[in-house]
C-alpha positions in Angstrom: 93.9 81.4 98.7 97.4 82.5 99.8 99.0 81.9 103.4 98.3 85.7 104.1 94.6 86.0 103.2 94.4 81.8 104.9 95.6 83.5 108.1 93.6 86.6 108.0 90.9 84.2 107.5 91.8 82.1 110.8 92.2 85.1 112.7 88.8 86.9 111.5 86.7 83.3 112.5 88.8 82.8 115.7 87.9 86.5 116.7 84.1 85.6 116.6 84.3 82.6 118.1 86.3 83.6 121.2 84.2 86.8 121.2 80.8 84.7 121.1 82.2 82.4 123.6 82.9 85.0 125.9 79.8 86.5 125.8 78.2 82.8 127.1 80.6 83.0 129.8 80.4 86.8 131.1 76.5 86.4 131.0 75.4 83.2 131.6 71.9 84.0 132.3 70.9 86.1 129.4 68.7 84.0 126.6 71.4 84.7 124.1 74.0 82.6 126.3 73.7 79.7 125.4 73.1 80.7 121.2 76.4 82.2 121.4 78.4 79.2 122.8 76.9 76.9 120.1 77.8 79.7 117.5 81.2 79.5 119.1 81.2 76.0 118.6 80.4 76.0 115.2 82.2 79.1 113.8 85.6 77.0 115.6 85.1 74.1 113.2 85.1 76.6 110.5 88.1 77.8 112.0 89.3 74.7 112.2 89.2 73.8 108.2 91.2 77.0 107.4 93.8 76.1 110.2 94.5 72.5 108.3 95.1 74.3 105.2 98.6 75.6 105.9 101.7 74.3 107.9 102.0 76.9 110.4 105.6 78.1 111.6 106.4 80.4 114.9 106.6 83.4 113.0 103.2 82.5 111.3 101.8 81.0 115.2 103.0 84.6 116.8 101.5 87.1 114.0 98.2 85.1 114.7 98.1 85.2 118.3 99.2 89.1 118.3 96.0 89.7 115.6 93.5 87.2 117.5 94.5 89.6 120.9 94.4 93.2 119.0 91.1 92.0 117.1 89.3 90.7 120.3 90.0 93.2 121.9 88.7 96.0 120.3 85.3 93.8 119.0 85.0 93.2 123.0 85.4 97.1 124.2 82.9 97.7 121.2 80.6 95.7 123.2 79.4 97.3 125.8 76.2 95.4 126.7 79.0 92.1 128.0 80.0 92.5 131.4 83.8 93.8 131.7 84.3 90.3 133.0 85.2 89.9 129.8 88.9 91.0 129.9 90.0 89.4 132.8 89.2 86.2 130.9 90.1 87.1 128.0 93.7 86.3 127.8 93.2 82.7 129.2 90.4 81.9 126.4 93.0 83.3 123.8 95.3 80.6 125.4 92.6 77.8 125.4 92.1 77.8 122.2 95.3 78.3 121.2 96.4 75.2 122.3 93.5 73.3 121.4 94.4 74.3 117.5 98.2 73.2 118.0 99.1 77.3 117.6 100.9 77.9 120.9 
């Protein structure tokens, strides 16, 4: 795979993760809480094995972050059953994890 389809890649697999992780925190207390932040989990080491297959540069570390924000947010307004919690938080989880995978 090319650097292009490696980063559409990271972006696609960081977009689930954040969005599953989000759900866990917006609604603790539903039964599918606590499957979603272990499928967050999991689909982040994924994530994780495309993210050490490329040097990353700023230009490459902005495009991601401006895809991981458009992409969340529109797989987050699509669902509607999460409590709008979910945007004010967001931002900050896009950050998190971010700077856990050396990207910020």
């Amino acid at each position: 795979m090319g650097r292009k389809d490696d980063l559409n890649q990271l972006v696609n697999l960081m977009t689930k993760a954040l969005r599953h992780r989000i759900g866990s925190l917006v609604n603790p207390d539903e039964f599918y809480a606590g499957k979603y932040a272990k499928d967050a989990e999991n689909i982040f080491k994924e994530a994780e094995k495309v993210l050490l297959k490329q040097h990353w540069n700023r230009y490459d570390k902005t495009k991601i972050k401006e895809q991981l924000t458009k992409k969340l947010k529109k797989e987050l307004t699509e669902k509607e059953f999460l409590d709008n919690k979910k945007f004010e938080i967001m931002d900050k989880e896009i950050e998190k994890a971010l700077v856990d995978f050396e990207l910020s």
